[in-house]
C-alpha positions as CSV (number, residue, x, y, z in Angstrom):
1,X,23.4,-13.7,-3.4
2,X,20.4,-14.8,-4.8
3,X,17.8,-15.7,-2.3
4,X,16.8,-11.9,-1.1
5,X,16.4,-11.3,-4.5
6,X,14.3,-14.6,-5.3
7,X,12.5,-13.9,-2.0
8,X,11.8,-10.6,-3.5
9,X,10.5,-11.9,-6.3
10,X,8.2,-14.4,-4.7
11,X,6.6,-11.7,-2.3
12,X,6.0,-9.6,-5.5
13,X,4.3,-12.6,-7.0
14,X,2.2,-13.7,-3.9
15,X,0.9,-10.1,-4.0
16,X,0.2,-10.0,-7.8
17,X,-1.9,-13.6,-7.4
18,X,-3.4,-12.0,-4.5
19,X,-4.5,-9.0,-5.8
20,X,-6.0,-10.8,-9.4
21,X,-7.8,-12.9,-6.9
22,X,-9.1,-10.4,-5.1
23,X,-10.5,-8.3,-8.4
24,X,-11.1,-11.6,-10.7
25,X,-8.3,-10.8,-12.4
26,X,-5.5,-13.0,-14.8
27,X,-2.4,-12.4,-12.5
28,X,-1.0,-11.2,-16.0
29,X,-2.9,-8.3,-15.7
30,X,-1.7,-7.2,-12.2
31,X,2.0,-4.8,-12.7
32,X,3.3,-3.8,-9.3
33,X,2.9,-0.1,-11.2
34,X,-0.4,-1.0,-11.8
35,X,-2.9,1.5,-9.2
36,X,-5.5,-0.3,-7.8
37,X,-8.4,1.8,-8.6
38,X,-7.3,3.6,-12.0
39,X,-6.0,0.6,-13.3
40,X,-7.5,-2.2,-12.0
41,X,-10.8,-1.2,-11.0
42,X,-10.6,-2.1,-7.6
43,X,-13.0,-0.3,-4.6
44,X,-12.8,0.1,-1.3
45,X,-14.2,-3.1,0.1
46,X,-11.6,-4.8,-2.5
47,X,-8.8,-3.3,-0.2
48,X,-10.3,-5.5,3.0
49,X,-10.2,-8.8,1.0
50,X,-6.6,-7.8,-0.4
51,X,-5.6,-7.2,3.3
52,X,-7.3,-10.2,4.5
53,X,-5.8,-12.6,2.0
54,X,-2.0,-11.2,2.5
55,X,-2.4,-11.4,6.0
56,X,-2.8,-15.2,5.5
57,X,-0.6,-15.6,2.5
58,X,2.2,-14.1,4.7
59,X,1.2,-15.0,8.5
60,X,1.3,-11.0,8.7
61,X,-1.4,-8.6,10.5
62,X,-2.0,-4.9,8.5
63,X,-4.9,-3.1,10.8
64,X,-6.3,-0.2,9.1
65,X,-4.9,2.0,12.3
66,X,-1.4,0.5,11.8
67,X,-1.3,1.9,8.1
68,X,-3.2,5.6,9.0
69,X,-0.7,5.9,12.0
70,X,2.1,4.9,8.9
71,X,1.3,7.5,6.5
72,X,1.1,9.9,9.5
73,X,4.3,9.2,11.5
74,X,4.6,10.8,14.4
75,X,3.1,13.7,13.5
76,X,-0.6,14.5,15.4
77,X,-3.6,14.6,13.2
78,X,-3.9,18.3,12.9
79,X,0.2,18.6,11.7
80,X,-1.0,15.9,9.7
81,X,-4.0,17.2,8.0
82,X,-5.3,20.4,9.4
83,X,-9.0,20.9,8.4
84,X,-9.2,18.1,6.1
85,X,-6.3,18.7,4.0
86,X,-3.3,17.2,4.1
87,X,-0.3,19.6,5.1
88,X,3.1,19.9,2.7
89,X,4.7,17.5,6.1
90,X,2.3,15.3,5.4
91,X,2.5,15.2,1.8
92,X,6.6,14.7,1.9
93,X,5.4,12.1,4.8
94,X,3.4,10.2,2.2
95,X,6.0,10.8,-0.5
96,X,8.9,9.5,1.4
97,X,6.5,6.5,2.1
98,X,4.8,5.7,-1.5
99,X,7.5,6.6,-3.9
100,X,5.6,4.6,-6.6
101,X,2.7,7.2,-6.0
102,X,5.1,10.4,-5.7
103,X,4.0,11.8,-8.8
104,X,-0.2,12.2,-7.7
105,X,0.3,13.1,-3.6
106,X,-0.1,16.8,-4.7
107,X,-1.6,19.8,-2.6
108,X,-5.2,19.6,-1.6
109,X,-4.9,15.4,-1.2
110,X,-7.2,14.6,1.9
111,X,-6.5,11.6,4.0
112,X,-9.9,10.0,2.7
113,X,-7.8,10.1,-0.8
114,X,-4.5,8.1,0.1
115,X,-6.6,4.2,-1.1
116,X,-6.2,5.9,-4.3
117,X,-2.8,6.2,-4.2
118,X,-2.2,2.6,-3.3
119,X,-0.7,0.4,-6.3
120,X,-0.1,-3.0,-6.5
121,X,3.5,-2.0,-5.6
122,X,2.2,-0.4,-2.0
123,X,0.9,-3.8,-1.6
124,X,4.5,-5.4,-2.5
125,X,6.2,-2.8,-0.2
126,X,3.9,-3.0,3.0
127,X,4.0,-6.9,2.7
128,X,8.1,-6.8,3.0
129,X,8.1,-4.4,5.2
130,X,5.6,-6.5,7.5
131,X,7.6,-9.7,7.0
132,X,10.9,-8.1,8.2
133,X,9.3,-6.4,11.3
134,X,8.0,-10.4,12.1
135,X,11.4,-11.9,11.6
136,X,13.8,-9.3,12.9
């Protein structure tokens, strides 16, 4: 069966034209293993207009609470990240969530820290996951 995989494909696409949009970027430039801020010099007001322009590519809504209350699960802030830090739970939280970034969510992160982990293929990820929640 090809369509999931060619609507696969197209979502990963949509997000790469997005995303080279958002940072004046060739699309050829934007990898879904690409990180946002290592790799493609992207800031924090660069994640708004990336948000922004999926929600309309896809007729999706991604609030910044919806994605903090994502990473945290259904754990309170402090099991989360008690004085600043983000606990081993929440680290294997965010692991289990960002696979792509496994390799950097390390003790010490802080929850201010997690943009950084986003990659093109967060972007990719979130937007399916959005889309399925919609049509299910």
């Amino acid at each position: 069966m090809t369509q999931p995989a060619q609507a696969e494909k197209d979502v990963v696409q949509v997000v790469r034209e997005v995303i080279a949009e958002a940072l004046a970027r060739d699309v050829s430039e934007v990898l879904p293993e690409h990180n946002l801020m290592e790799d493609l010099g992207a800031e924090s007001l660069d994640f708004l207009d990336i948000v922004f322009k999926l929600e309309r590519a896809f007729g999706i809504q991604i609030t910044r609470g919806e994605m903090e209350r994502a990473a945290r699960g259904d754990m309170t802030d402090e099991e989360f990240a008690p004085a600043g830090v983000i606990s081993e739970a929440g680290l294997a939280r965010l692991r289990e969530l960002m696979p792509e970034a496994a390799d950097r969510i390390k003790p010490g992160l802080r929850p201010v820290q997690i943009l950084a982990l986003f990659s093109v293929r967060t972007f990719v990820n979130l937007a399916e996951a959005k889309r399925q929640g919609r049509t299910a």
